[in-house]
DSSP file (Angstrom, degrees, kcal/mol; ACC not computed):
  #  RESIDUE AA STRUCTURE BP1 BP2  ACC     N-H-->O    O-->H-N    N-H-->O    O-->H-N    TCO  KAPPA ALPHA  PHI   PSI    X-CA   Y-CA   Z-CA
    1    1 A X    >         0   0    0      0, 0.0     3,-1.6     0, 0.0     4,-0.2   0.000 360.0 360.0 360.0   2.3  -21.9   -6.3   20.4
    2    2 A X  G >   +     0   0    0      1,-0.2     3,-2.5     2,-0.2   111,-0.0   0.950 360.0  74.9 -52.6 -42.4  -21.9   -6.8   24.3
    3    3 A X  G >  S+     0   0    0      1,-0.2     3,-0.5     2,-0.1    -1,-0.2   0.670  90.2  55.6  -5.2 -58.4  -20.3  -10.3   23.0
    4    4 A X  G X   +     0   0    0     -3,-1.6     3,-1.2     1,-0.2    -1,-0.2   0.132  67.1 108.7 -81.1  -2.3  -17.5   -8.8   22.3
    5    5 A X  G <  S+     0   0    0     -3,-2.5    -1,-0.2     1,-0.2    -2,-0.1   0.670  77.8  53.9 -40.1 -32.0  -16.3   -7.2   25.4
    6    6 A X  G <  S+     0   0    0     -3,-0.5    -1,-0.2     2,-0.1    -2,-0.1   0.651  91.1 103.3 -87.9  -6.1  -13.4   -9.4   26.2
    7    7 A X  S <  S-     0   0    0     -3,-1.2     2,-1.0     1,-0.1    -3,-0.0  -0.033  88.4-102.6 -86.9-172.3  -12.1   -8.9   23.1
    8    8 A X  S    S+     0   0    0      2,-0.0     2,-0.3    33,-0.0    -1,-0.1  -0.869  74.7 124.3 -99.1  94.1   -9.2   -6.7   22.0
    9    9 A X        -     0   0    0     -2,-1.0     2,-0.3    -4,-0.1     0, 0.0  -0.916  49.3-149.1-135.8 160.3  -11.1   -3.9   20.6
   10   10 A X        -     0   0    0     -2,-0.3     2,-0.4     2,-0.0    32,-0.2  -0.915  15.0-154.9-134.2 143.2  -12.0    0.1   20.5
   11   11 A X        -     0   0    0     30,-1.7     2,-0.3    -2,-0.3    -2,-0.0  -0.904   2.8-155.4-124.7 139.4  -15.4    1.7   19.6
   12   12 A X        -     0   0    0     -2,-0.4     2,-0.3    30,-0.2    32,-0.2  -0.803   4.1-164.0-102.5 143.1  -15.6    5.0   18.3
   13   13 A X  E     -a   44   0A   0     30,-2.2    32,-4.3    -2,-0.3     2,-0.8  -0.985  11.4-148.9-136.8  98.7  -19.0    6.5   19.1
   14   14 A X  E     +a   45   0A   0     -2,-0.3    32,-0.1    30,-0.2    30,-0.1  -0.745  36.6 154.2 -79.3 109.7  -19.4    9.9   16.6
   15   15 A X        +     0   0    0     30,-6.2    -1,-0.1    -2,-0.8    12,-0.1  -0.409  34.9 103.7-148.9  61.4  -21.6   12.0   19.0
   16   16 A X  S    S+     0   0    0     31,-0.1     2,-0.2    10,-0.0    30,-0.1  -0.540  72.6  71.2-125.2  49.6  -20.5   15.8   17.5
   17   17 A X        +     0   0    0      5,-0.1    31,-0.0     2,-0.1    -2,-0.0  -0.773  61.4  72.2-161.3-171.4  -24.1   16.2   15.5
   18   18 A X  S    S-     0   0    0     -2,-0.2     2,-0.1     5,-0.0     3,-0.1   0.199  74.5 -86.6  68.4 167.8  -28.0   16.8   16.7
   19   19 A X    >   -     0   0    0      1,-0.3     3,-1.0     3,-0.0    -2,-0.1  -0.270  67.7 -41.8 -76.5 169.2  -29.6   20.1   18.2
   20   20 A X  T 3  S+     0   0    0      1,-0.3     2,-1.3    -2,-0.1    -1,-0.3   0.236 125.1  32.7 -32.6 148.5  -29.8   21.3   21.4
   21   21 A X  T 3  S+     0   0    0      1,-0.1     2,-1.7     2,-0.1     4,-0.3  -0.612  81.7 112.4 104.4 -90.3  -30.6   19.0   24.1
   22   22 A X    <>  +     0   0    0     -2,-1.3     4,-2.3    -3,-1.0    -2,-0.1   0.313  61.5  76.7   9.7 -28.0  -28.8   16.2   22.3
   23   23 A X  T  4 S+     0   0    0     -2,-1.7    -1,-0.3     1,-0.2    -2,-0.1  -0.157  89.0  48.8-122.8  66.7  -26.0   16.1   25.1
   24   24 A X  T  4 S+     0   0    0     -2,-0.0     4,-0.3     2,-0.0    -1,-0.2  -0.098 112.5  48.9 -61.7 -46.5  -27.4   14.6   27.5
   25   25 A X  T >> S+     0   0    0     -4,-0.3     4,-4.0     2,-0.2     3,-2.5   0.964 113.1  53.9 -48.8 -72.6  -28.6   11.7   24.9
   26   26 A X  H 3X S+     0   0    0     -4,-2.3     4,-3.3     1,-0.3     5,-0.5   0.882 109.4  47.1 -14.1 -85.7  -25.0   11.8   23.9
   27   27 A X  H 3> S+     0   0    0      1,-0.3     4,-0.7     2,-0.2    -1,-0.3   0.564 110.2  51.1 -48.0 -11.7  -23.8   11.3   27.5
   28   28 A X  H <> S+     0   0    0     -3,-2.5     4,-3.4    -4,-0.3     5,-0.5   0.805 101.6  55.3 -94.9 -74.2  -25.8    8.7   28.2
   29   29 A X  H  X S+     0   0    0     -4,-4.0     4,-2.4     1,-0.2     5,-0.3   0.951 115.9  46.7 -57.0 -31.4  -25.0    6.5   25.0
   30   30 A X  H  X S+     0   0    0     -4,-3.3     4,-2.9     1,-0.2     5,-0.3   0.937 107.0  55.4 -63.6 -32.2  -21.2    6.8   26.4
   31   31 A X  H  X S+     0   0    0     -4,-0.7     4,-0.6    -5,-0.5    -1,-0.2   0.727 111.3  38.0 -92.9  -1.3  -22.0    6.1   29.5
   32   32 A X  H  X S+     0   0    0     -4,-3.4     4,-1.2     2,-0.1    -1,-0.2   0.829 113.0  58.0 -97.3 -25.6  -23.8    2.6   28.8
   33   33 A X  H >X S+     0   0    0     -4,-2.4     4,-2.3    -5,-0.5     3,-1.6   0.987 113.2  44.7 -48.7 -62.0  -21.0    1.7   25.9
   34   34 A X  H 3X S+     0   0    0     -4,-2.9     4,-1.9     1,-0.3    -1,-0.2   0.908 111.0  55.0 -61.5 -54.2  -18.5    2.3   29.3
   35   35 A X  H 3< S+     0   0    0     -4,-0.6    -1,-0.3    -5,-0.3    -2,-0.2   0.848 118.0  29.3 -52.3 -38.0  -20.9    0.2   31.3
   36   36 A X  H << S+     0   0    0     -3,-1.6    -2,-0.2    -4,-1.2    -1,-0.2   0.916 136.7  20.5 -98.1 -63.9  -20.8   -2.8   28.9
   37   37 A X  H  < S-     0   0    0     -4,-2.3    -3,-0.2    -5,-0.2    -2,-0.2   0.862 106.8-110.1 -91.7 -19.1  -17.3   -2.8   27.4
   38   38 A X     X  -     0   0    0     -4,-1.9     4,-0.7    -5,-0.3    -1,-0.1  -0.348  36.7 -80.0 110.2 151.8  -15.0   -0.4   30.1
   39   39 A X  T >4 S+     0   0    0      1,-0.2     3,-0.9     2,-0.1    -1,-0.1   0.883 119.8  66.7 -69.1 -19.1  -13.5    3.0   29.6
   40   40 A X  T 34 S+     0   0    0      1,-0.2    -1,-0.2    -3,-0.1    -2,-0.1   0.722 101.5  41.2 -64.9 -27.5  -10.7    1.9   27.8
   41   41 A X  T 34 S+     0   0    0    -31,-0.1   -30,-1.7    -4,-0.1     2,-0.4   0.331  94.9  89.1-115.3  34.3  -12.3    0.7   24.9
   42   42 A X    <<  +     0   0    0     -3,-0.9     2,-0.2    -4,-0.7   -30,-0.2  -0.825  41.9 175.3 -97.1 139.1  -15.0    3.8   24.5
   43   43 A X        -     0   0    0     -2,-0.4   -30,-2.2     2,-0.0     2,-0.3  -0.835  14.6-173.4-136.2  96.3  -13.4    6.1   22.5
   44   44 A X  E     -a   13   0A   0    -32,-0.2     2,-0.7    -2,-0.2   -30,-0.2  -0.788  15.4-141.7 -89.4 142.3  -16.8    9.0   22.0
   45   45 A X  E     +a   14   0A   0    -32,-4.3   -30,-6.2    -2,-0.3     3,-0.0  -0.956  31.7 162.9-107.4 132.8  -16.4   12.1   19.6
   46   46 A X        +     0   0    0     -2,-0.7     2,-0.4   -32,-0.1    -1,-0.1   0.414  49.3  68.7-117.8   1.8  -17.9   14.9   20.9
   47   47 A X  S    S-     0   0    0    -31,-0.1     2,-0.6     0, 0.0   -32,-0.1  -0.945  81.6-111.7-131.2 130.0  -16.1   17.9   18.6
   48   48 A X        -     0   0    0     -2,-0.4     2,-0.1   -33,-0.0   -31,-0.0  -0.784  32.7-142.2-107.1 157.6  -16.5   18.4   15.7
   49   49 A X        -     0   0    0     -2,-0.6     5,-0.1     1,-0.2   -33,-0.0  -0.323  27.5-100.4 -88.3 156.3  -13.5   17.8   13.3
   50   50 A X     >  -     0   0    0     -2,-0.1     4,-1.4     1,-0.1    -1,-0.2  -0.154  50.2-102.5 -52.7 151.5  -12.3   19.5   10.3
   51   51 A X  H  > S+     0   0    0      3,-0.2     4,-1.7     2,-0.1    -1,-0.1   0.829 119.2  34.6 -15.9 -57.5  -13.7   17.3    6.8
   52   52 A X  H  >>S+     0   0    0      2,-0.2     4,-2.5     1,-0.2     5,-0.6   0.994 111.3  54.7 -84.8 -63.4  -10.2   15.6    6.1
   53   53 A X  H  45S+     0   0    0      2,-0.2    -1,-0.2     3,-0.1    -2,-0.1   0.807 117.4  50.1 -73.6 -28.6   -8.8   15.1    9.9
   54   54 A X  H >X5S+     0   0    0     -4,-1.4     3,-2.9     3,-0.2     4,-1.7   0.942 111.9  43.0 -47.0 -90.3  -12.7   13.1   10.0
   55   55 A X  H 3<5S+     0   0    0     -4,-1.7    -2,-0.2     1,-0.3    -1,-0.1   0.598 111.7  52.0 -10.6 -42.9  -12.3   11.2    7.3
   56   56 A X  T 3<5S+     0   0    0     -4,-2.5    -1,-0.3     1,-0.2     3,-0.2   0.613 111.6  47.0 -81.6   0.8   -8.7   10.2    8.1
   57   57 A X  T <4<S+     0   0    0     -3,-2.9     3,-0.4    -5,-0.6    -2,-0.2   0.821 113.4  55.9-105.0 -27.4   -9.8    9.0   11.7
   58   58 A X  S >< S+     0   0    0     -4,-1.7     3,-0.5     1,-0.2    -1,-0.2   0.618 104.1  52.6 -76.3   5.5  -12.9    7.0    9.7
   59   59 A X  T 3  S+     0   0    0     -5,-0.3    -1,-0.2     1,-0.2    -2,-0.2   0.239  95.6  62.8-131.8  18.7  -10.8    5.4    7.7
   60   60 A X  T 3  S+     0   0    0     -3,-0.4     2,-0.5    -4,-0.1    -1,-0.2   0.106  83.9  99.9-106.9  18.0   -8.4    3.7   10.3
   61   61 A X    <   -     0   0    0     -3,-0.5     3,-0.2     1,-0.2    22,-0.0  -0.954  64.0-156.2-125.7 149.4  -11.2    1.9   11.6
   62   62 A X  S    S+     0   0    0     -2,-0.5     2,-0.5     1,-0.3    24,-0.3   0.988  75.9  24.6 -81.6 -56.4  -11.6   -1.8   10.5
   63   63 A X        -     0   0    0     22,-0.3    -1,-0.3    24,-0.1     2,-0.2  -0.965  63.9-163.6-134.3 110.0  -15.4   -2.3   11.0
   64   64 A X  E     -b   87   0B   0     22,-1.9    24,-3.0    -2,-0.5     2,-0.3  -0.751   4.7-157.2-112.0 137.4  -18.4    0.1   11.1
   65   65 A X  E     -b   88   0B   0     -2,-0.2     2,-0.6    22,-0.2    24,-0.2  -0.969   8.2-173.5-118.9 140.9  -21.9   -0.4   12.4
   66   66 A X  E     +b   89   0B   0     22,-4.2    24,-1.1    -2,-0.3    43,-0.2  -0.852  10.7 170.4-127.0 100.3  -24.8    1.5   11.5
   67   67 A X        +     0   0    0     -2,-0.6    -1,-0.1    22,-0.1    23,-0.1   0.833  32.4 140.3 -77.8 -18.7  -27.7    0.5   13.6
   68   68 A X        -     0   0    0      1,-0.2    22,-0.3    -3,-0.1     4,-0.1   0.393  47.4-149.6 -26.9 126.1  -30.0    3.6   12.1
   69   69 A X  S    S+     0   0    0      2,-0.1     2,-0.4    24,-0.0    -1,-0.2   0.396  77.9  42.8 -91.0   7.5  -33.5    2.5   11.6
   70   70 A X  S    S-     0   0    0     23,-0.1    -2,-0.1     2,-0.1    23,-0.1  -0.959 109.9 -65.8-157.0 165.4  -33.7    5.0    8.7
   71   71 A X  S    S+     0   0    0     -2,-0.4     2,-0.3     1,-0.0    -2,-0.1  -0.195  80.3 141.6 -66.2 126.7  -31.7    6.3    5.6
   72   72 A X        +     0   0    0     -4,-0.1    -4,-0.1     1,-0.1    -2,-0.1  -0.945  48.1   6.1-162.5 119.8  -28.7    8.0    7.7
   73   73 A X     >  +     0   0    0     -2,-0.3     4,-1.0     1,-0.1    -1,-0.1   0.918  60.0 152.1  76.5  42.7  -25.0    8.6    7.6
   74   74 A X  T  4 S+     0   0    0      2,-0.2     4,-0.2     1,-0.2    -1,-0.1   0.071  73.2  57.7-107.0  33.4  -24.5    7.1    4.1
   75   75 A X  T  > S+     0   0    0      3,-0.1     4,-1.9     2,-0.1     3,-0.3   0.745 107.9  47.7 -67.7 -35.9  -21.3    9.6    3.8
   76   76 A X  H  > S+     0   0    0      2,-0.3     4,-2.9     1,-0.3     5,-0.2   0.790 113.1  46.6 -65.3 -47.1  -20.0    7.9    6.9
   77   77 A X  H  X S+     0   0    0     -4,-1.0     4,-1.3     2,-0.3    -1,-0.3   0.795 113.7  46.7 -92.4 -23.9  -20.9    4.6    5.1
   78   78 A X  H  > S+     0   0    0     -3,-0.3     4,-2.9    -4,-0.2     5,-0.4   0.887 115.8  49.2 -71.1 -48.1  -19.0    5.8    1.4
   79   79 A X  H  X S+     0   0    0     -4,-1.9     4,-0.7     1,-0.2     5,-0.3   0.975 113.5  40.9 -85.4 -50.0  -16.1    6.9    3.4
   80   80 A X  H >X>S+     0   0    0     -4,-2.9     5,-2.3     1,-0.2     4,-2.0   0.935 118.4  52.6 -54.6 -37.8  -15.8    3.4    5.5
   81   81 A X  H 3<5S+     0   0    0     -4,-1.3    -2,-0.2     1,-0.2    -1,-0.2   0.985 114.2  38.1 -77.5 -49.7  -16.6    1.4    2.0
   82   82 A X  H 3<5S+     0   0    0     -4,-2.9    -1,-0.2     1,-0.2    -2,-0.2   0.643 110.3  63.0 -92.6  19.2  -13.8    3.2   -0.1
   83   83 A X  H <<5S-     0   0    0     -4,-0.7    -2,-0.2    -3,-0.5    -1,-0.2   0.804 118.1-121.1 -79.2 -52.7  -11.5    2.9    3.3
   84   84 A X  T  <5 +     0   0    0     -4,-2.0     2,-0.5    -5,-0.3    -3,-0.2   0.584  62.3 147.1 117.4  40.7  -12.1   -0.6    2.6
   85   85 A X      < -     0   0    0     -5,-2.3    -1,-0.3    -4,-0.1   -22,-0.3  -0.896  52.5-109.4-113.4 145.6  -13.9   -1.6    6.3
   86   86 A X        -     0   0    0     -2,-0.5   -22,-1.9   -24,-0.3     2,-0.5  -0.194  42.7-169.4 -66.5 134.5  -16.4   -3.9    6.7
   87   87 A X  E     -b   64   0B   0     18,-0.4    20,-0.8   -24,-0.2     2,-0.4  -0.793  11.4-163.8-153.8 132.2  -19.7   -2.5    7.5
   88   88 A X  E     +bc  65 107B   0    -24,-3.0   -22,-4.2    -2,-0.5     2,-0.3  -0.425  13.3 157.1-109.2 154.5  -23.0   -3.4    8.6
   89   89 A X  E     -b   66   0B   0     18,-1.1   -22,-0.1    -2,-0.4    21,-0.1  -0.981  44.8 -63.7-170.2 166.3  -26.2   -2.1    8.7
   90   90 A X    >   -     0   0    0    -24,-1.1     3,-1.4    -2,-0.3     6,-0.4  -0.028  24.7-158.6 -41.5 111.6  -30.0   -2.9    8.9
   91   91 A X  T 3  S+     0   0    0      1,-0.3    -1,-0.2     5,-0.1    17,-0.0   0.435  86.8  78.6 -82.7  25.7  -31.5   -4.7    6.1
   92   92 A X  T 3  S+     0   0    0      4,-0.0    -1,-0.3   -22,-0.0     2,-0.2   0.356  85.9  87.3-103.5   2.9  -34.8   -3.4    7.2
   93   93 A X  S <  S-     0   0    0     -3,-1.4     4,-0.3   -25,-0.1   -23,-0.1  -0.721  86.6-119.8 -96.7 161.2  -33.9    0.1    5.4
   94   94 A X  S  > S+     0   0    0      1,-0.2     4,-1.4    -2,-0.2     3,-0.2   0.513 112.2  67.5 -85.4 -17.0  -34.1    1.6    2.3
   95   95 A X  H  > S+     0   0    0      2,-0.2     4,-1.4     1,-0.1     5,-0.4   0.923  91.8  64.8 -37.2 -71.6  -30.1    1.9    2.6
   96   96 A X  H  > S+     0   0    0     -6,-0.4     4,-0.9     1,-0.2    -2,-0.2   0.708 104.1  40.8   9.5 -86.3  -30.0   -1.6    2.4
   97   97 A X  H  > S+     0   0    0     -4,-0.3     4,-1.3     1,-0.2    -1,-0.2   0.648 102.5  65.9 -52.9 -51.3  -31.3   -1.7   -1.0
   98   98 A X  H  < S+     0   0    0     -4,-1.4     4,-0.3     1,-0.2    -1,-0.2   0.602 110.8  33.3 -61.2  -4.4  -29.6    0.9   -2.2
   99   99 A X  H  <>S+     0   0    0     -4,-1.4     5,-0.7     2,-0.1     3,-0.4   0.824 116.7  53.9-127.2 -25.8  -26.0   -0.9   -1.9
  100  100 A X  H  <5S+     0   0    0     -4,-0.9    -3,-0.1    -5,-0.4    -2,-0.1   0.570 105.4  54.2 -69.9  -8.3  -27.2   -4.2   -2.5
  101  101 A X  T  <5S+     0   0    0     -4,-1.3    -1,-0.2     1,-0.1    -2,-0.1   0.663 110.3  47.7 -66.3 -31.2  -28.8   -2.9   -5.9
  102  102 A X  T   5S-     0   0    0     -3,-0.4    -2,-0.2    -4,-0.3    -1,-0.1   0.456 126.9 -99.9-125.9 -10.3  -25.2   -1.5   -6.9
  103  103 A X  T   5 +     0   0    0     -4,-0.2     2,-0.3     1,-0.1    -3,-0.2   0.980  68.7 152.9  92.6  52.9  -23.4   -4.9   -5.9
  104  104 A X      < -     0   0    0     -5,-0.7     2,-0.5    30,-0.1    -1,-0.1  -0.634  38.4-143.0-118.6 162.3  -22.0   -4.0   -2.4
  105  105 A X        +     0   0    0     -2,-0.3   -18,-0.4    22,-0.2     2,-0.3  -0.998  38.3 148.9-124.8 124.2  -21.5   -6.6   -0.1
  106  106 A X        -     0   0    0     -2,-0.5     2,-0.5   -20,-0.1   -18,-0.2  -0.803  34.9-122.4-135.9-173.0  -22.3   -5.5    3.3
  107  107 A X  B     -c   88   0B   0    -20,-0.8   -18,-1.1    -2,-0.3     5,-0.1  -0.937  25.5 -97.6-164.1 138.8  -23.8   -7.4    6.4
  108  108 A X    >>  -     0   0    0     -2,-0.5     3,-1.9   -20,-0.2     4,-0.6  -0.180  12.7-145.0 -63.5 126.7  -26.6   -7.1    8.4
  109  109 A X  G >4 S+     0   0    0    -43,-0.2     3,-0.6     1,-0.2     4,-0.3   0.662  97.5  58.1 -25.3 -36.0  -26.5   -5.6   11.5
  110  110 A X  G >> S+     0   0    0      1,-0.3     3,-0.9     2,-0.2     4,-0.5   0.762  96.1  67.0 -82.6 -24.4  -29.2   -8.0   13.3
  111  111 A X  G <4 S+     0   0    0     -3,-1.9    -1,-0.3     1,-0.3     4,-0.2   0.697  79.8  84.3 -93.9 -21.0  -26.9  -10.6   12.4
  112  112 A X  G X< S+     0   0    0     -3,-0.6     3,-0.8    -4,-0.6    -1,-0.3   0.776  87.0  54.0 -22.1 -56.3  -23.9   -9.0   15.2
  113  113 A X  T <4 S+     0   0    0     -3,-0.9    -1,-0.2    -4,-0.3    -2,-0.2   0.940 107.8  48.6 -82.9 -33.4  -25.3  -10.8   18.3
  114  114 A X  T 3< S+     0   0    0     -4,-0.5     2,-0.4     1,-0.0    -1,-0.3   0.504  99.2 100.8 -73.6  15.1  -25.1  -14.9   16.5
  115  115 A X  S <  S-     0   0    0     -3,-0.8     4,-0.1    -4,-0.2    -1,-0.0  -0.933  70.5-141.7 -90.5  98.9  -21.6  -14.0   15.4
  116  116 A X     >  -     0   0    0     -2,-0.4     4,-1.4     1,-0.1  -112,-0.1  -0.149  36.0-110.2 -55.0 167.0  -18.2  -15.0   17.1
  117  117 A X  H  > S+     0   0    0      1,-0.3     4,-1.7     2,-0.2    -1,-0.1   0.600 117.0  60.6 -50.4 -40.5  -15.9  -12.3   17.0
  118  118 A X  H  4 S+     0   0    0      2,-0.2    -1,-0.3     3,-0.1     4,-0.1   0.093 105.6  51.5 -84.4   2.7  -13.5  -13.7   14.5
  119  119 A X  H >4 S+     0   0    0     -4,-0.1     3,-4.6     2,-0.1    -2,-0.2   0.463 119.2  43.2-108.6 -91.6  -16.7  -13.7   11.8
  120  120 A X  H 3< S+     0   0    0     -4,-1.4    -2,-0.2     1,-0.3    -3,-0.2   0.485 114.3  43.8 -16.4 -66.9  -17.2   -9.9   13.0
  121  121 A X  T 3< S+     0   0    0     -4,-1.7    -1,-0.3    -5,-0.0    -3,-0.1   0.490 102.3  76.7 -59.3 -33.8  -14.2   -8.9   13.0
  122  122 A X    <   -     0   0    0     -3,-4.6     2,-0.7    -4,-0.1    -3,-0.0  -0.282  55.2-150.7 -95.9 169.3  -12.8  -10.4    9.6
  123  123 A X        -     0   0    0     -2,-0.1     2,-0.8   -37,-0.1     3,-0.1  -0.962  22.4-121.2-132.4 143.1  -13.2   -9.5    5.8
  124  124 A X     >  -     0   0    0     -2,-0.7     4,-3.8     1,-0.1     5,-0.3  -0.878  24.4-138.1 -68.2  97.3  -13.2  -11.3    2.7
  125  125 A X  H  > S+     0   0    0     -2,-0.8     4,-2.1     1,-0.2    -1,-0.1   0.770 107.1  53.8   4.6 -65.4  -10.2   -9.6    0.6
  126  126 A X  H  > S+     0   0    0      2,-0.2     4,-1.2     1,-0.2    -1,-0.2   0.864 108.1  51.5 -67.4 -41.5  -12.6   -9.9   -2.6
  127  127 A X  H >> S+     0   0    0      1,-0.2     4,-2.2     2,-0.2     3,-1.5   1.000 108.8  49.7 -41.5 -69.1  -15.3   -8.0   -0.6
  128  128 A X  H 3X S+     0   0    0     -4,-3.8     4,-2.1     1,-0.2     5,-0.3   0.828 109.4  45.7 -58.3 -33.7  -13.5   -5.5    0.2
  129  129 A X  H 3X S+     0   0    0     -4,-2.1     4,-0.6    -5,-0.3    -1,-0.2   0.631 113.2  48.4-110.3  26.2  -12.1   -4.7   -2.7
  130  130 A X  H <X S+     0   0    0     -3,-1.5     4,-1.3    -4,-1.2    -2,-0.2   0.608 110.2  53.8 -89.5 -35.1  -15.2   -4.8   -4.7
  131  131 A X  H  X S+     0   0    0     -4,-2.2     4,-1.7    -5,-0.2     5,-0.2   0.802 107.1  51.1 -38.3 -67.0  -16.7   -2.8   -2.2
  132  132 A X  H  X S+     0   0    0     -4,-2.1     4,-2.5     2,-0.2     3,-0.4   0.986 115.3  46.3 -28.3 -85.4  -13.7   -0.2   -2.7
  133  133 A X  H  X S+     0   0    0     -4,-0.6     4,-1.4    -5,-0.3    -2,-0.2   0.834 104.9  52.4 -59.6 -24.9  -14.3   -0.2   -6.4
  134  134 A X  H  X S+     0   0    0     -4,-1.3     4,-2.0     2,-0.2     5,-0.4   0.872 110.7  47.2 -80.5 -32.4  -17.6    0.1   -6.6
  135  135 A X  H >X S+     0   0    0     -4,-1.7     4,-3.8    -3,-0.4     3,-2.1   1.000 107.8  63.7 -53.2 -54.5  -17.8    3.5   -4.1
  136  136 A X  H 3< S+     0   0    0     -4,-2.5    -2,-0.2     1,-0.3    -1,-0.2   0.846 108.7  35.0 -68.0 -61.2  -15.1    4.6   -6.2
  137  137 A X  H 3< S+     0   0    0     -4,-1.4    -1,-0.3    -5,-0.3     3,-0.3   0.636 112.0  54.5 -50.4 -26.5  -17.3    4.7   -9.2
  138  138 A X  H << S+     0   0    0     -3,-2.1    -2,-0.2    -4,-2.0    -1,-0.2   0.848 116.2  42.0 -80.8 -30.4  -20.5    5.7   -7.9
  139  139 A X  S  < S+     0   0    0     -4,-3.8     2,-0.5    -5,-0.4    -2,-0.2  -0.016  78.6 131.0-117.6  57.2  -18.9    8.6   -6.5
  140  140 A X     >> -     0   0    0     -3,-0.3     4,-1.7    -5,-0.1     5,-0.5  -0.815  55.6-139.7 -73.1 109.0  -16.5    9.7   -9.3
  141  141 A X  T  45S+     0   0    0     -2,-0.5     4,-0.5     1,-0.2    -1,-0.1   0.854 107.9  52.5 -54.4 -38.1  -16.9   13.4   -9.9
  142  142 A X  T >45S+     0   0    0      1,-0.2     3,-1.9     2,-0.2     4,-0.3   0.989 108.7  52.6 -61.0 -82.3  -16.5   12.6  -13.9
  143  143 A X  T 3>5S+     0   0    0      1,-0.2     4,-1.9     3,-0.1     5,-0.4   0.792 116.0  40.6 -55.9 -21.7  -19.6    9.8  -13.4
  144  144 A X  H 3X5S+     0   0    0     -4,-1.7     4,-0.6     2,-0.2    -1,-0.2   0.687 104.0  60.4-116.5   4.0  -22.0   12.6  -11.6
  145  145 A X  H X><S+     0   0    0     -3,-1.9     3,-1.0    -5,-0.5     4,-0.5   0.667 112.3  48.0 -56.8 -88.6  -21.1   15.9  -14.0
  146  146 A X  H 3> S+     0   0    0     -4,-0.3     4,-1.7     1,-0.3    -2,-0.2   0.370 116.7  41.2 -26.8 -50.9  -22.7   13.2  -16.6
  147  147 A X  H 3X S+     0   0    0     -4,-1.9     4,-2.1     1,-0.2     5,-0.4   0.992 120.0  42.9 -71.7 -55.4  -25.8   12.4  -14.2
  148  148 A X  H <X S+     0   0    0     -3,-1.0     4,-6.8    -4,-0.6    -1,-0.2   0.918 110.8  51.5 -49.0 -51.9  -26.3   15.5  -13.3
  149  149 A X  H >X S+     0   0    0     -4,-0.5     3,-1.3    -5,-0.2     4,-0.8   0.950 112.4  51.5  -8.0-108.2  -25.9   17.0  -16.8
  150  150 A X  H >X S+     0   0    0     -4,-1.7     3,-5.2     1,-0.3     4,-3.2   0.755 109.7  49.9  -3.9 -80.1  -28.5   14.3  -18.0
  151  151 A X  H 3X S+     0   0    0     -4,-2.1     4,-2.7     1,-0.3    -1,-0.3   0.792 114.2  41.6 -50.7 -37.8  -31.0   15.4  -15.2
  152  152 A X  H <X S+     0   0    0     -4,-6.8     4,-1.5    -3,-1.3    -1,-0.3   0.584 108.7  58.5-104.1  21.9  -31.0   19.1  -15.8
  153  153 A X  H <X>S+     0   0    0     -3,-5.2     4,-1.9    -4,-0.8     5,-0.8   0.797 110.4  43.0 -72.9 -41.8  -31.0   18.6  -19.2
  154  154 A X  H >X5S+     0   0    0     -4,-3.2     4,-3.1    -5,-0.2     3,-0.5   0.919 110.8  56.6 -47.6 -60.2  -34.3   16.7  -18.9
  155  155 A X  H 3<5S+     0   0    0     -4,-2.7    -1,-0.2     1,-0.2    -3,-0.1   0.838 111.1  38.8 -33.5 -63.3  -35.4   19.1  -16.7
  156  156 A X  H 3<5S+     0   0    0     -4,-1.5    -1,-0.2     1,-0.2    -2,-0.2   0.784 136.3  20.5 -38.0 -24.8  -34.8   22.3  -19.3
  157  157 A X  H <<5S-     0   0    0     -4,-1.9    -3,-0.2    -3,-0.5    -2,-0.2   0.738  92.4-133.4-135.5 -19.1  -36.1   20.3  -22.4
  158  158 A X     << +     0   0    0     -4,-3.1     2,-0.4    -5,-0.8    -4,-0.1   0.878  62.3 136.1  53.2  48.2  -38.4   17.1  -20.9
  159  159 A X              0   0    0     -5,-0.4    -1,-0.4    -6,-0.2    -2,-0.2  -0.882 360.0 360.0-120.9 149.6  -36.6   15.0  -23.3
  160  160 A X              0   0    0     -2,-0.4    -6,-0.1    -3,-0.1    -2,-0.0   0.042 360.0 360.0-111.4 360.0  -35.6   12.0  -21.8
């Protein structure tokens, strides 16, 4: 994303999680984001926030990246999708797959450095609000009584 440095943007960096030790990594990833874009447009969380006061502060942000080489932060990624923000991540994970099975439109991380800004930065209307609807349905409390139901009826009775 160094591209993107001139532009009129803010990064949030959520860095309120890991075990001991961990802040000093932490400090470190702020202080090469500062290095490359400036202090003004690092914004790092380092406390953690109440559920809701997260949520509301994920869902003011237009476009989330999830560089994570492994399956990771897919609340983070249901709360940006039914916020309605464009959000990429790796297609070399098993994440991947899971939201491109279910009819998500998302976009690859790798794909960040060939991209002018205005491609980054923008959303397809229709994406987004297929994207929207489809979170909204997988994670409908009414749609996972039923799975759940289901599963631990199989479990009890090994009818299928």
């Amino acid at each position: 994303m160094a591209q993107y440095k001139g532009e009129n943007i803010k990064i949030y960096l959520p860095l309120s999680y890991g075990s001991s030790g961990y802040e000093r990594y932490a400090q470190e990833v702020i202080e090469y984001a500062e290095s490359i874009f400036g202090k003004d447009k690092i914004i790092p969380i380092r406390n953690k926030m109440a559920s809701d006061e997260y949520c509301e502060l994920l869902s003011k942000i237009d476009v989330a990246v999830f560089y994570n080489n492994r399956q990771q932060a897919m609340g983070n990624i249901a709360i940006m999708l039914e916020a309605g923000a464009k959000v990429y991540i790796r297609d070399d994970t098993n994440m991947w797959n899971h939201y491109i099975e279910r009819g998500y439109t998302l976009e690859n991380a790798f794909d960040i450095s060939k991209q002018a800004f205005e491609t980054f930065a923008s959303y397809d209307i229709s994406q987004k609000e297929t994207n929207v609807e489809l979170i909204k349905k997988y994670t409908n409390p009414d749609n996972l009584k039923v799975k759940w139901e289901n599963l631990f009826n199989v479990m009890l009775t090994g009818d299928k």
